[in-house]
C-alpha positions in Angstrom: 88.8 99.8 79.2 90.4 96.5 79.6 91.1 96.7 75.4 92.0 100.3 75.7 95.2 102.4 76.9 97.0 100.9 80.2 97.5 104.2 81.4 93.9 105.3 81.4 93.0 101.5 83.0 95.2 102.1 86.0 94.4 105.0 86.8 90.9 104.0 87.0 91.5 101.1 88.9 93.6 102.7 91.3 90.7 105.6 91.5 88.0 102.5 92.5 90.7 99.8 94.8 91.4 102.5 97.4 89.1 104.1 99.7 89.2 108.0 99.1 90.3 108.7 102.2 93.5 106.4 101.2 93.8 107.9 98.3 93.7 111.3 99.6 97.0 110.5 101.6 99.1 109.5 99.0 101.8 112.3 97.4 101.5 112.6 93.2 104.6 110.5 93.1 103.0 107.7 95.1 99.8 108.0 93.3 102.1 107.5 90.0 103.9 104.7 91.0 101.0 103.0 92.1 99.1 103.1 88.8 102.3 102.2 86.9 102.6 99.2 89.3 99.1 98.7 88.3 99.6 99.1 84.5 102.4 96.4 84.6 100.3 93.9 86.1 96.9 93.4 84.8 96.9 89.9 84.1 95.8 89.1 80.4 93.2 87.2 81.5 91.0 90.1 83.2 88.2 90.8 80.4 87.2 86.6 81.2 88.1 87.3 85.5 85.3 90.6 85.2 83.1 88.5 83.1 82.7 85.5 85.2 82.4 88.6 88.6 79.2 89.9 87.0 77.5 86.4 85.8 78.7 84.1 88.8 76.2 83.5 91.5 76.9 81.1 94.5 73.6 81.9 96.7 72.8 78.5 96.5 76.0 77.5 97.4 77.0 79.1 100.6 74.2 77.9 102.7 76.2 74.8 102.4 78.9 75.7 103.8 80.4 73.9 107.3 83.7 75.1 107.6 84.3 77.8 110.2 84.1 81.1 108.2 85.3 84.3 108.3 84.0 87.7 105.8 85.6 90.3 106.0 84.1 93.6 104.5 85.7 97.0 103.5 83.3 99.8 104.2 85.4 102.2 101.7 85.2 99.4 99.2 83.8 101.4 95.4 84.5 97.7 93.7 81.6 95.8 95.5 78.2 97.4 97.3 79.0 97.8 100.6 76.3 95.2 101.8 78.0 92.2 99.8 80.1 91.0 102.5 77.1 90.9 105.0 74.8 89.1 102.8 77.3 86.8 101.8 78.1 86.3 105.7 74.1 85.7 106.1 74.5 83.1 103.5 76.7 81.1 105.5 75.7 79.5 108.8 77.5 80.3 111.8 80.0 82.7 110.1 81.2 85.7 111.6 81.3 89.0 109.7 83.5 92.3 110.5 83.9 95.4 108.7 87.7 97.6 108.3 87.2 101.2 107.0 89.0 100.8 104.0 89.0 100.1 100.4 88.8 97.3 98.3 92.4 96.6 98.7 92.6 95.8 102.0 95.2 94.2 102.4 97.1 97.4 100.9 95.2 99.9 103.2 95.1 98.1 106.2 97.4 95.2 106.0 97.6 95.0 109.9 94.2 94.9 110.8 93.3 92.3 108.3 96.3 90.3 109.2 95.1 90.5 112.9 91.1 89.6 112.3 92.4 86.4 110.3 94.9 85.1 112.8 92.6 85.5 115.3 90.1 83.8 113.7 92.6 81.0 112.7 93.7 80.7 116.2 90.6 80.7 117.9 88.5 78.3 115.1 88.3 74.3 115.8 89.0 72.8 112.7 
């Protein structure tokens, strides 16, 4: 898809960023403008950005971790299994993990409560 049509490529990645329930709320005209937004935007670098998604694996890695963490998971999310964000949180020691109902794009579908989780953690966290 990434070598094919923009139109067709928005429009599916608008279908899989959004929760359905999001999705379901926005007007035709929304819906549009989103996946023209979308269209104009995909960064000519995505075929290598999807390629290193689906080879990368920092397992090993995250144990190793020290710095207070926060992961934050989106229980609508059709991008990544739903799990991800826990096992990545189990990874890490001493993290905390929380869940928003939303998609992928969380910061699009639930700006607010995302914004509030991380400045809480940031305010409470010792660094």
């Amino acid at each position: 898809m990434l070598d094919g049509s923009r139109e067709v490529l928005s429009r599916f990645i608008l279908s899989v960023m959004c929760s359905k329930e999001y999705l379901a709320r926005l007007t035709p005209a929304q819906a549009e403008g989103f996946a023209e937004l979308i269209g104009a935007s995909v960064p000519t670098g995505s075929p290598a950005h999807v390629d290193l998604i689906l080879k990368i694996d920092l397992s090993d890695v995250l144990p190793q971790v020290t710095q207070p963490t926060l992961v934050i998971g989106a229980s609508g999310d059709q991008l990544l299994p739903h799990d991800l964000g826990k096992e990545v949180s189990d990874l890490i020691p001493g993290s905390k993990y929380t869940d928003i109902a939303c998609g992928h794009a969380i910061a699009l579908e639930s700006a607010m409560p995302w914004a509030r989780l991380i400045t809480d953690c940031l305010t409470s966290v010792q660094f």
